[in-house]
RORO-572965 format. One record per residue (C-alpha): residue in one letter; x, y negated, z negated. Coordinates in steps of 0.001 Angstrom, whole numbers, plus 500000, padded with zeros to 6 digits. Last residue first. Example, Ala and Ser with C-alpha at 12.3 -4.5 7.8 and 13.67 -1.06 7.14 Angstrom:
2
s513670501060492860
a512300504500492200
***
This chain:
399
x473032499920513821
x474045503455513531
x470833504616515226
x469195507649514859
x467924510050518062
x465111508452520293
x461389510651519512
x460537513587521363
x460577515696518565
x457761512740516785
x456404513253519725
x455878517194519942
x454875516604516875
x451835514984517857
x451015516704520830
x450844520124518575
x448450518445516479
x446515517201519221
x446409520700520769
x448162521242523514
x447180523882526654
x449482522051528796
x445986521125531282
x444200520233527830
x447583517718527072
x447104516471530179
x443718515838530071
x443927514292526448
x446975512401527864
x444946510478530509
x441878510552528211
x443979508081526259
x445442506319529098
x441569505390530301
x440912504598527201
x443978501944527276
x443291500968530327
x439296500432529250
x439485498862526016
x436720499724524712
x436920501285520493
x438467504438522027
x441659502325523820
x442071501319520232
x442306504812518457
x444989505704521229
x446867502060520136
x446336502497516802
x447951506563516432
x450974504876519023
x451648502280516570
x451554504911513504
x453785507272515352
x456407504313515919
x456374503467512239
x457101506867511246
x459791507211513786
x461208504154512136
x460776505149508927
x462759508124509819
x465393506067510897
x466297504362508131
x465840507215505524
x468607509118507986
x471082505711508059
x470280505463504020
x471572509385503100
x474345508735505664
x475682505291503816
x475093507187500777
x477481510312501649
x480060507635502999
x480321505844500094
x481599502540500297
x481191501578503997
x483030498184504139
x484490498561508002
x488086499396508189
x488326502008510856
x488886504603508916
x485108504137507333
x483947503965510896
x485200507501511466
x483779508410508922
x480470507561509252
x480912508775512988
x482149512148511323
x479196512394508821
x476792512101511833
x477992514376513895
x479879513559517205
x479454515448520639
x475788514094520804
x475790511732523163
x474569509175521393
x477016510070518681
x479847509461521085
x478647506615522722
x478535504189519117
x481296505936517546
x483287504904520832
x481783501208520406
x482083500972517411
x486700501938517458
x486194499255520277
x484979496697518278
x487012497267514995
x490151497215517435
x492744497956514469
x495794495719512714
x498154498269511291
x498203500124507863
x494710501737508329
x493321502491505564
x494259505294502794
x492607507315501186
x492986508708497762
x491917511793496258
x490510513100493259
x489448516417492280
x486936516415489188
x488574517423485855
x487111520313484222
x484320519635481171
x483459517089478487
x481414514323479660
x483048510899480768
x480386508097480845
x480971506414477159
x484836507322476657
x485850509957474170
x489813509149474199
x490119512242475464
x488168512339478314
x489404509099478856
x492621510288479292
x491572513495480986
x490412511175483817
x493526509018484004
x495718512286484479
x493664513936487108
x493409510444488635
x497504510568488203
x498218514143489428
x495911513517492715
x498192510788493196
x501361512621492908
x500536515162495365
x499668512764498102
x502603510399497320
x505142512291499284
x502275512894502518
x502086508557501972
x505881508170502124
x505925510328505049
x503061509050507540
x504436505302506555
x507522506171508142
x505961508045511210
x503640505395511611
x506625502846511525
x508651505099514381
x505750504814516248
x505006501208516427
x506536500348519029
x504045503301521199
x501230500955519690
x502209498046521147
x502874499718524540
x499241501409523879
x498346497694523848
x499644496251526896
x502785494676528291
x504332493906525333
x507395491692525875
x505559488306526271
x504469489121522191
x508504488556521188
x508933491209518742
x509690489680515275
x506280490634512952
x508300492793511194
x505954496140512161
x506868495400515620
x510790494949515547
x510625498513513621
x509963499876510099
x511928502609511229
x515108501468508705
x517213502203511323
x515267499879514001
x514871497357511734
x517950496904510519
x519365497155513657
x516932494558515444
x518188492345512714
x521673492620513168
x521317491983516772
x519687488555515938
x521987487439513469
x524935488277516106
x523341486103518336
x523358483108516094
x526496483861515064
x527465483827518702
x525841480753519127
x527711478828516027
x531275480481517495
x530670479019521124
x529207475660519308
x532438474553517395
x533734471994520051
x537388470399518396
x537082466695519332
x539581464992520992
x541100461519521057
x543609459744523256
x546424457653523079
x548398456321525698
x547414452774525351
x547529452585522239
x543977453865520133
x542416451643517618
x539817454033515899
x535993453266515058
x533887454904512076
x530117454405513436
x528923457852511498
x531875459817509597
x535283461130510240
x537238459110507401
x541072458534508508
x543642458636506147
x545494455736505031
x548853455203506915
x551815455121503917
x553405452520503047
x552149453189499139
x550840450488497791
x550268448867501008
x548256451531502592
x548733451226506269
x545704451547508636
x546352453762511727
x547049452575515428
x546406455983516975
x548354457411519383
x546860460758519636
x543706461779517169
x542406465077516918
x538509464991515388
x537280467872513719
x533359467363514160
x531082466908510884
x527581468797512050
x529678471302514003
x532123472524511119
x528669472140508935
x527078474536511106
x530038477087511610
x529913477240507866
x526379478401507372
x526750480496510157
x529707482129508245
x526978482561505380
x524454483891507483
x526905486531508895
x527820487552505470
x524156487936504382
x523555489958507324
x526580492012506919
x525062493101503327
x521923493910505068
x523364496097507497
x525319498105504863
x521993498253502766
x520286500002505802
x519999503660504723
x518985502686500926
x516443500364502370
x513940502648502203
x514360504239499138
x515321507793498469
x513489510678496531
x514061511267492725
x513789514858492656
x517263516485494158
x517797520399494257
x516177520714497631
x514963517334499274
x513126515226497961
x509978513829499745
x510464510024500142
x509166507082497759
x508917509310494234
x506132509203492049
x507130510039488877
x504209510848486594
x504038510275482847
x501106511268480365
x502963514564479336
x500172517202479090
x498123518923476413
x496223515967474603
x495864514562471509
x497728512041470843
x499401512724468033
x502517510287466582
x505690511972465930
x507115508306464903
x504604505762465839
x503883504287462640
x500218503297462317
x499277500215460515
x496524499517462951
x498081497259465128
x500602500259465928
x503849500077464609
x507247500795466222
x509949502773464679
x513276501697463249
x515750504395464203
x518923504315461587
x518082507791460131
x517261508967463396
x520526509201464770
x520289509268468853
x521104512544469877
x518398513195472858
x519665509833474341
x522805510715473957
x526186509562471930
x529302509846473510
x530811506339471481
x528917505135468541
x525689503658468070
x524877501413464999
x526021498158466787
x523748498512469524
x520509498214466941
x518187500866467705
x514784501048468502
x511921503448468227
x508556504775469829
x507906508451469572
x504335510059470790
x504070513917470332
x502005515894473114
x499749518650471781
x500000522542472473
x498021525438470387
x495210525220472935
x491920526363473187
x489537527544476110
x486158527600475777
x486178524008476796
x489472523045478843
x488884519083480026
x487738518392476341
x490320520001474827
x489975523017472158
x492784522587469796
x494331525846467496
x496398526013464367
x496324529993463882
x500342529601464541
x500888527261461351
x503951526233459954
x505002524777463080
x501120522674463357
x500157521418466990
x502653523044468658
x505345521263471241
x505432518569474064
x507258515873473272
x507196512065474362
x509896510013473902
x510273506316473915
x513477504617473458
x514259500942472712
x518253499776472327
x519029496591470832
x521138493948471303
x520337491644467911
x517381489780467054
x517983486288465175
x514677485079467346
x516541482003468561
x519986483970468580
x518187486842471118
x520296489426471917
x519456491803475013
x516859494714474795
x518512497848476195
x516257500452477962
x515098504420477289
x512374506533478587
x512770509559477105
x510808513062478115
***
């Protein structure tokens, strides 16, 4: 794989146009040698008679002739780069089994194509007639700032060099002798300047509408034309669907590149990173559009109380929403250790108050032999009583 780009002259520096190319190459670790073999940190017990080659050179403009490629650059004019170490990078080791470069492309490709498609590649027409139209508003303002002034019967000034009548100066407090048929008029501008205006506007709303980012997601859209919020959130449709997309095109990609940054350091023998397979990796996203953090509690909140939501999920669900839960495994593991000390604490308060109602106090004795009956007519022992409270006990809070 090249990646290849043209340095421009610099006469301070006395460097010339240049061209910079950097390939890496899979191939075998020795040529000469098939029984050369690698065992890779993210592969043990496996090994590997692959390694990626590192190539970082430049050429001077001048030295290239016509129809040459980047895979036939001459190498005998190739000046290579050097490490800080002294190393030259010309078929340079690195040590691993993959190509460290990942394309990730904006849209999913379609068949026979791999680069994707921008977003604004489907609305550059529009944009170009924006610019336009801004710059004939441009004009239409300074036509209306400095009026075009028709002038009938005017007594003009003479120039006396020339005997000719001076021009006239349109500007701020300028006064004209008029005869007495004469008569001025000013050419009105304003119909053109509002429907430039106006044809801004419309311009706009088709950008955003065919680029699907919407009037919504632009921050335009006039907030006395939402009625509600699920009308705000039906605008934003065609955005979710865009966004939806170019996240499902990344998806792939991403998991490529932590794969790709783990091996990395695997390789590079980095304090923390043991030898042994890559760990999937994932990213997730938050939300891309402004979220009731309230309500989205509240729901979590009723739901799990209910008992129609598990614990992980309302964790979860909260994490989506935007609150700062980190780790939603630990955030579970310290919501359960919460509320069993809780319980714990509650059983411990009602243990003292029983033992207290022994020591005299007579309504609280009296409540003790209360449940001692009861639990003698249920045919409970205390031990049974006991856990039967602790089962009894208010389910975990998410507070």
């Amino acid at each position: 794989m090249h990646l290849a780009w043209e340095l421009p002259e610099d006469p301070e520096s006395g460097l010339k146009a240049r061209l910079r190319r950097v390939t890496y190459e899979l191939g075998p670790i020795a040529e000469d040698d098939e029984s050369a073999m690698r065992e890779y940190p993210w592969e043990p017990g496996r090994p590997s008679r692959m390694t990626c080659f590192l190539t970082d050179a430049e050429w001077l403009l001048e030295d290239l002739g016509p129809g040459q490629t980047l895979d036939r650059l001459p190498m005998d004019k190739a000046a290579f780069r050097v490490r800080p170490d002294g190393t030259e990078l010309n078929q340079l080791d690195l040590w691993i089994d993959f190509v460290p470069v990942i394309h990730i492309a904006n849209t999913i490709p379609h068949g026979g194509e791999h680069w994707g498609q921008p977003v604004i590649a489907k609305v550059l027409q529009g944009l170009d007639e924006l610019a336009a139209t801004d710059s004939d508003s441009a004009s239409a303002s300074a036509t209306r700032g400095t009026l075009i002034i028709g002038l009938a019967g005017a007594r003009l000034p003479v120039d006396r060099t020339k005997g000719k009548p001076q021009q006239l100066t349109v500007e701020a407090g300028a006064v004209w002798q008029l005869g007495d048929s004469g008569r001025m008029d000013a050419l009105d501008t304003s119909p053109q300047l509002a429907e430039l205006r106006a044809r801004v506007e419309h311009l706009l709303d088709r950008i955003a509408s065919n680029s699907r980012i919407t009037a919504a997601g632009l921050g335009t859209l006039d907030a006395s034309q939402v009625p509600s919020g699920y009308a705000l959130k039906l605008a934003l449709g065609p955005l979710d669907a865009l966004v939806g997309a170019m996240r499902l095109a990344r998806e792939h990609k991403y998991q490529l590149l932590l794969k790709m940054v783990q091996r990395l350091y695997q390789a590079g023998r980095a304090e923390g990173w043991p030898a042994g397979e890559s760990l999937t990796a994932r990213l997730v996203w938050a939300p891309h559009t402004p979220t009731d953090r309230a309500a989205v509690l509240d729901e979590v909140v009723q739901a799990y109380g209910a008992g129609v939501l598990s614990l992980e999920t309302a964790v979860a669900m909260l994490m989506d929403a935007g609150y700062p839960i980190k780790d939603a495994a630990e955030e579970v593991a310290r919501i359960r250790q919460s509320a069993q000390r809780e319980s714990q604490v509650r059983m411990e308060e009602a243990a003292a108050a029983r033992g207290g109602g022994r020591d005299g106090q007579p309504q609280e004795a009296a409540a003790g032999s209360g449940a001692e009956a009861a639990g003698q007519e249920t045919g409970l022992d205390p031990g049974k009583r006991a856990r039967t409270a602790s089962q009894a006990s208010p389910p975990m809070s998410l507070a």
